[in-house]
N, C-alpha and C positions, 0 to 999 in steps of 0.2 A: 460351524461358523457359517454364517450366510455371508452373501456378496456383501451388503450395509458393511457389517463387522468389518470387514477387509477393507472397502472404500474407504471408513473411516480411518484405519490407521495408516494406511498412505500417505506418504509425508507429500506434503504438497510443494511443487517446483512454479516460480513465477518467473517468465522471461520478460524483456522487455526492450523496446529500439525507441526510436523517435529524437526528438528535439528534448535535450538535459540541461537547456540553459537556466532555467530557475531550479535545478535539482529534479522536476518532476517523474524523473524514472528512477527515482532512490537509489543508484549505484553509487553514491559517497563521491570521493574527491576527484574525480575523475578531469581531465582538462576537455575533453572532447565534448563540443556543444550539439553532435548529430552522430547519433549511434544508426549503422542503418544494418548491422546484423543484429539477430536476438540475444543478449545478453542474459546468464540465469542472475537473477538479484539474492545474495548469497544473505544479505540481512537479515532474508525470511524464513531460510531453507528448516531451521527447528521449528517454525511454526505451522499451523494446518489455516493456510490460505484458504476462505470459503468463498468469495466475494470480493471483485477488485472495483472502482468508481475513479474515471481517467478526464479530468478536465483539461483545459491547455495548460495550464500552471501547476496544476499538485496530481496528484494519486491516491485513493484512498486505498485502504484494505483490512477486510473484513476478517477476520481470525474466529475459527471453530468456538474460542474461548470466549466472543461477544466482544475482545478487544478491540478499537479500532486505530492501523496506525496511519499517519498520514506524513508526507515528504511534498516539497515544490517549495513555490514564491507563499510568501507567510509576512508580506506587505504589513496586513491588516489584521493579522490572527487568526487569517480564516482557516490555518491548519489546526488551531486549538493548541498551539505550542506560544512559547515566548518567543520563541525567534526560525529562522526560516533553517530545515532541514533536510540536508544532501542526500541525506541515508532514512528510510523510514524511524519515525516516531509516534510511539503509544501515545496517548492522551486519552484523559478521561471523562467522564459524563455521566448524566445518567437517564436511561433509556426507560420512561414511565408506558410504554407500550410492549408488544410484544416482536410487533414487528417495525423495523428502522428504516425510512426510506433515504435515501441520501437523494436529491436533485441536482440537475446543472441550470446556470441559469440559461 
């Protein structure tokens, strides 16, 4: 087994602090609008986080499996959800390249 092999199956751990008032560090119900230690975000912990994308409002994240989920303010749908969520959320698409670039404005 090479090192790849083993990287790969490492589950992967996402911490997170900052400003939660629109939900954008996805820890769910939380009352606290200013985390200022690092929190693990337990949502993810069965998933293989490859890629995280952190606006002031939402969070993205990038999954081994090409899933992408996203959490924050969901005003206008810009999380690809119906409605704005606390805790990360899948949403689907479909990706006609090979590579995904997400931007901020």
């Amino acid at each position: 087994m090479d090192v790849d092999e083993i990287w790969n199956d490492l589950p992967s751990l996402v911490y997170c602090w900052g400003n939660m008032t629109h939900g954008q560090l996805g820890l769910g119900g939380i009352e606290e609008e200013q985390i200022c230690e690092a929190r693990e975000l337990t949502a993810l912990t069965d998933k293989h986080v490859t890629h995280v994308a952190c606006g002031v409002y939402h969070t993205m994240f990038l999954l081994k499996s090409g899933v992408v989920y996203s959490c924050g303010n969901n005003d206008r749908g810009q999380l690809g959800h119906d409605r704005a969520h606390r805790r990360p959320g899948a949403f689907h698409f479909v990706i006609t390249h090979k590579e995904l670039t997400l931007s901020l404005p």
